[in-house]
N, C-alpha and C positions, 0 to 999 in steps of 0.2 A: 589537395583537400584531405582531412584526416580521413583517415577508415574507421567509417561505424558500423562495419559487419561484427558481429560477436562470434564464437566459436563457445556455444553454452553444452555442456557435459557428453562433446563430440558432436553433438550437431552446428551445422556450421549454417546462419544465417547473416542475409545479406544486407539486416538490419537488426538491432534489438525491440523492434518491435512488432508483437506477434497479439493478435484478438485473442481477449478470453473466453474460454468455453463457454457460452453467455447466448441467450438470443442472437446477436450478430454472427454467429459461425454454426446455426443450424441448417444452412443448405449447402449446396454446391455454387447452387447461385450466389449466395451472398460470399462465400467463401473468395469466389473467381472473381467478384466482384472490386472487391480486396485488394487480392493480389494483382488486377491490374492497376488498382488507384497507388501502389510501392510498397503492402505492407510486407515484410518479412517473413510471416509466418502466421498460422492460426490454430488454436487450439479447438477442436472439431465441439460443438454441444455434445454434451455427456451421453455415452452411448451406453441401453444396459437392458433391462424389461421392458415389454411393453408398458407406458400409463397412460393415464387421460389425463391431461392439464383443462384450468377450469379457468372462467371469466369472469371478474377481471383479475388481472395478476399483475400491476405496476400501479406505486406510489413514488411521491417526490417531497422532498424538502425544500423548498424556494425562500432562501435568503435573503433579506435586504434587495431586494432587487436583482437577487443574481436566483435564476433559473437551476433547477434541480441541482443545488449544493451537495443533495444525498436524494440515493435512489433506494428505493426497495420493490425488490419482488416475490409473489407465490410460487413464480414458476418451477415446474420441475426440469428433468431430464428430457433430451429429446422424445418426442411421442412418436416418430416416423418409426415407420419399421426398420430392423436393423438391417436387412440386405439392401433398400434402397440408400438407405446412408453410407456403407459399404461402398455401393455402385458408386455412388459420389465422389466418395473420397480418390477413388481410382482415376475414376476419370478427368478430377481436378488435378491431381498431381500429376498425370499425364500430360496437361497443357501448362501445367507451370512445376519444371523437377526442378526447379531451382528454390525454388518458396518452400517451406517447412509447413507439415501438417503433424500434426499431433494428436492422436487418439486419447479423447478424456472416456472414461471408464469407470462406471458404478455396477457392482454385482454383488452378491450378499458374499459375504467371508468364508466362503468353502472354496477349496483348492482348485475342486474339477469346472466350479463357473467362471473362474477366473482364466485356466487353461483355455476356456474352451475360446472365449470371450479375447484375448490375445492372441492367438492363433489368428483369428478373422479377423483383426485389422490388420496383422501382420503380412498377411497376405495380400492384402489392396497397397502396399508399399507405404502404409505412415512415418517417420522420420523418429515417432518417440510415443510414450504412454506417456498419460498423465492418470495417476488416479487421484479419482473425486473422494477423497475422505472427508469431506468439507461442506454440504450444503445443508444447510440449517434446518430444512423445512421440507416435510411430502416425506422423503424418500429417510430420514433421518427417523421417522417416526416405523420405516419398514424394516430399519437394523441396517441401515446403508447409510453412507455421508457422514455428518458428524456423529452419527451412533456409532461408528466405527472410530472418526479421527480424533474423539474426545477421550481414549483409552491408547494408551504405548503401546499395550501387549497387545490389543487389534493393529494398532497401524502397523507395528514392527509384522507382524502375522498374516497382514494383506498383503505388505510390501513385498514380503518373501515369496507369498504365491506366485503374485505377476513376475518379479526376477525368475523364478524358474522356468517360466515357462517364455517370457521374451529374450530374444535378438538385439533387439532396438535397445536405446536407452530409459530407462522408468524414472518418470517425475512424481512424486508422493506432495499432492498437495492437500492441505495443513487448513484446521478450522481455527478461527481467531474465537471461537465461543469456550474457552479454557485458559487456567487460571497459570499455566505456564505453556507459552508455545515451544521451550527447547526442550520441553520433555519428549511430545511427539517427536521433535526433529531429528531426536536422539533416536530414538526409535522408530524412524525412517531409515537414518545410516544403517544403526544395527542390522536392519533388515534387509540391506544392499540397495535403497534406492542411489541410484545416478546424480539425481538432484532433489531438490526441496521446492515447493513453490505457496507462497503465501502472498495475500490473505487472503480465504474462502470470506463470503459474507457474511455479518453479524447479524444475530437474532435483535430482531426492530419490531415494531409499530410504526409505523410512520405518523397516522394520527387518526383523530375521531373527528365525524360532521357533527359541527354544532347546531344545524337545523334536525339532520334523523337521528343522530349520536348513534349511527351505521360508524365501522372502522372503516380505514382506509389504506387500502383498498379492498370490497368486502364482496361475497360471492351470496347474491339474495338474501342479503340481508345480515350475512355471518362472515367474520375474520378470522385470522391465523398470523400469526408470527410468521415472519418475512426474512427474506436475505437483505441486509444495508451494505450499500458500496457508494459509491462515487467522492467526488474531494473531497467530504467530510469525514473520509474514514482515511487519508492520506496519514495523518500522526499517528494513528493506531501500527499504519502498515509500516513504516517507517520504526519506528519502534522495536515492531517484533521482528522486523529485518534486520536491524543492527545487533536486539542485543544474538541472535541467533550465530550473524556473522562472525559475534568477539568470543562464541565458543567454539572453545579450541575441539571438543567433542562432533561438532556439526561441521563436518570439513567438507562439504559435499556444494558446488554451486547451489545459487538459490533465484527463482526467478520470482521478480517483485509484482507484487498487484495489490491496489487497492487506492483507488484514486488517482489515478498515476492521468493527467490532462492535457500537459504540457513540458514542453522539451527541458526545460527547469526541472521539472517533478522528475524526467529521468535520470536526469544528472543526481540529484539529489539520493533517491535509489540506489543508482548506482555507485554512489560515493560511501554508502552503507553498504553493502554487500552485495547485489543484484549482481546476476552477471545480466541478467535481461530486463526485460518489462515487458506485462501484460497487461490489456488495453481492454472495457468495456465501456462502460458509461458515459466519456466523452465521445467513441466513434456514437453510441445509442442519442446523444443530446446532440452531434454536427454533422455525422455522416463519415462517412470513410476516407473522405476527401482531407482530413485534419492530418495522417500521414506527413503531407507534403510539409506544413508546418514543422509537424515533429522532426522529420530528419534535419529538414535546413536549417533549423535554430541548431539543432545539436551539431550537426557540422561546422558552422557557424561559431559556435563555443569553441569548440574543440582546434579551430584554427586562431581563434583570437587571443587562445591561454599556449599556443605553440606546443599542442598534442598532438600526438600524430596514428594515434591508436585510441578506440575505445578502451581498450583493456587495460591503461594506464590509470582510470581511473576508479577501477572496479573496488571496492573497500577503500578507497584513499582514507577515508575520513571513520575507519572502525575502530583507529587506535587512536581518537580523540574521544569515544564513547565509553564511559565507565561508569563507576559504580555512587555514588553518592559520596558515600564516606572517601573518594578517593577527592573529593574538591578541594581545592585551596580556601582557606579561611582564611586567611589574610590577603584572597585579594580582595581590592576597592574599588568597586563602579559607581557612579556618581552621575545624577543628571546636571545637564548644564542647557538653559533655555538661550536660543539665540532670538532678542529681541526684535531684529532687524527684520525678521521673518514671521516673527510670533502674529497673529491675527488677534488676540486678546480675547479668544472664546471662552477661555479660563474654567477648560473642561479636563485640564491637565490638575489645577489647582481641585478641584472639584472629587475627582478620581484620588486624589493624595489626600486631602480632606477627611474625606467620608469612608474610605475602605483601607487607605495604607498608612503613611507616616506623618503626616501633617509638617509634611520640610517646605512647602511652596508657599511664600509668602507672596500677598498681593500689594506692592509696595505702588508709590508715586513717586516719578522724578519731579525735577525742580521748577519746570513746567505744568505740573499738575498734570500729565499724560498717565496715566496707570501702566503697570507692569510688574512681571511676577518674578521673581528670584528664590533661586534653589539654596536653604540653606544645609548646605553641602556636611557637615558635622553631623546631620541627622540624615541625610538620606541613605540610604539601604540599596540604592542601586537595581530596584524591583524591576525597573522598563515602564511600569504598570503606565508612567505619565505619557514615554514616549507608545507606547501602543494606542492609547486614544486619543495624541493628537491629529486632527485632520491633516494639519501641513506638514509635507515633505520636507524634514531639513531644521521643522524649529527648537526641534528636542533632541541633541546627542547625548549618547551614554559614554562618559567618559572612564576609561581603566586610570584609575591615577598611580604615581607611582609607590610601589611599597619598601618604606624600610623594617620589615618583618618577613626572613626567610618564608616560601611555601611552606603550611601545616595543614595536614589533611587531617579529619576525626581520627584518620585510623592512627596517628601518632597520638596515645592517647593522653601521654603523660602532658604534654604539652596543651593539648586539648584542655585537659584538666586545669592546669594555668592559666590558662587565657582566661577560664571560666572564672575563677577566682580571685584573679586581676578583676574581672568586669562586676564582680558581684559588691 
């Protein structure tokens, strides 16, 4: 069987998959609970000041039929006290030193609360810091979380604190509510974090009742902006994980979150730069039990494509991510409808119609049967028909072949040409 243990910025886990700092890893119970169901690791609920969390604090998105597509919450930082989270921490990795625990940590940006605050998990034996530069909401509003992670000279300024003062290795995770995530990242390195870990959750609404026009989810009668996560926020994460990965500045592992559901979505991750995954809203929507899933499909891949390592595929796919101008104009994709399958819902014709190129005709054979054909001279290759066909298989997008060298914009003389041939 391949090995899906990772080895992420010296810690050595016996899977990449580890809970995110999140309601699911607020106890010792839920933690232990965990790691017997296989998970590899947990990143502890954000340890830092006392606060009071308020009720209710969870909203959902439900899709077409599919169940919390996107989550959102008010919640803050753990509210227990920090010596009983402490005690925990201890005495969970005492019955499981095999399984990685990870101290997430929010304090306001002064050197000596950061000392002091590292120190004391350090001593109950956690395996890594993570700091919380990232949470949207509550704590963001008291000079912590994203008040801190949406500035380089804070992140870079925090990050340096906890390196001085830890052992362990420090995770600087990273808020997605900013107009460039490598800049942090960048100033993460600078600042000596270990690794990088994104995405915090996104500033949401989830929504309003249309009977009290109360938000949702609303505390007596009143809302707040919220953390978004769950698979709807998977492209975002993806995204700011590759382009992060293809800078050459950001050399530092990086551990992924944000929708991550399924043994696919690790792959996928990890085929972007992940050296790991982080796990909330799918164990919060099945339970903890979804592990077993997660490892055997990825073990499962990983023996079917003749890998023999996780680590074989950690960035495989960062040097296919680039920059726009860097695309081939001359290549040609093409839909081509296979009749034999087509269902005639003519919601392909429909969608090209009305929003894209108008190439789908709705022709009759010689039978008088109706059917639609792609006239191929005009189509643009969008996908747009094959994404809202229903059926599996009746819409390929064909690369046809090119007799015109690859031309990126960034050749521009050429560019120029073509534009002037077209015009």
């Amino acid at each position: 069987m391949a090995d899906i243990s990772i080895n992420f910025a010296g810690i050595q886990s016996l899977n990449p998959y580890w809970l995110a700092s999140a309601p699911p890893t607020n106890t010792g119970y839920q933690v232990q609970r965990a790691f017997e169901a296989g998970w590899g690791g947990a990143v502890w609920k954000t340890l830092g000041e006392p606060i009071l969390n308020v009720t209710s604090r969870f909203g959902a998105t439900h899709f077409n039929g599919q169940r919390v597509a996107g989550f959102n919450n008010i919640e803050l930082i753990s509210d227990r006290p920090l010596p009983v989270n402490l005690k925990e921490i201890y005495e969970t990795k005492q019955m499981y030193p095999d399984r990685v625990i990870i101290a997430s940590l929010m304090v306001e940006p002064k050197r000596e609360k950061w000392y002091e605050i590292v120190k004391k998990v350090e001593e109950v034996g956690v395996d890594g810091i993570e700091l919380n530069l990232g949470c949207p909401h509550g704590m963001s509003e008291r000079g912590m979380g994203s008040a801190i992670g949406q500035h380089p000279d804070l992140v870079e300024m925090t990050t340096r604190f906890a390196k001085e003062a830890a052992t362990v290795p420090v995770i600087t995770k990273l808020t997605p509510n900013i107009t460039d995530i490598r800049e942090t990242a960048k100033a993460a390195v600078r600042g000596g974090a270990d690794a990088i870990s994104m995405i915090n959750t996104i500033n949401s609404l989830i929504g309003v009742d249309l009977d009290t026009w109360d938000t949702i989810p609303n505390v007596n009668g009143k809302g707040a902006h919220g953390g978004y996560c769950g698979p709807a926020v998977k492209p975002i994460a993806l995204n700011m994980i590759g382009e992060s990965a293809r800078n050459p500045e950001i050399n530092i592992p990086i551990s992924g979150i944000g929708g991550v559901s399924t043994w696919q979505d690790t792959v996928e991750f990890m085929l972007m730069g992940a050296g790991g995954v982080q796990i909330c809203t799918a164990a919060m929507h099945h339970g903890f039990r979804i592990i077993d899933d997660l490892t055997e499909g990825l073990s499962n891949y990983l023996d079917e494509k003749g890998i023999e390592s996780l680590s074989e595929i950690v960035g495989a796919s960062v040097n296919k991510y680039t920059d726009w101008s860097n695309l081939d104009l001359n290549t040609k994709v093409v839909a081509r409808i296979n009749n034999d399958i087509c269902i005639n819902c003519n919601k392909c014709h429909i969608a090209c119609e009305d929003t894209s190129h108008q190439c789908i005709d709705m022709l009759k054979d010689g039978d008088g049967n109706d059917y639609l054909q792609v006239r191929e001279d005009d189509c643009v290759g969008c996908n747009l028909c094959s994404i809202v066909c229903p059926v599996e298989g009746a819409i390929d997008m064909v690369n046809l072949t090119s007799t015109e060298p690859p031309m990126s914009w960034n050749d521009r003389e050429s560019a120029i040409s073509m534009l002037q041939r077209n015009s």
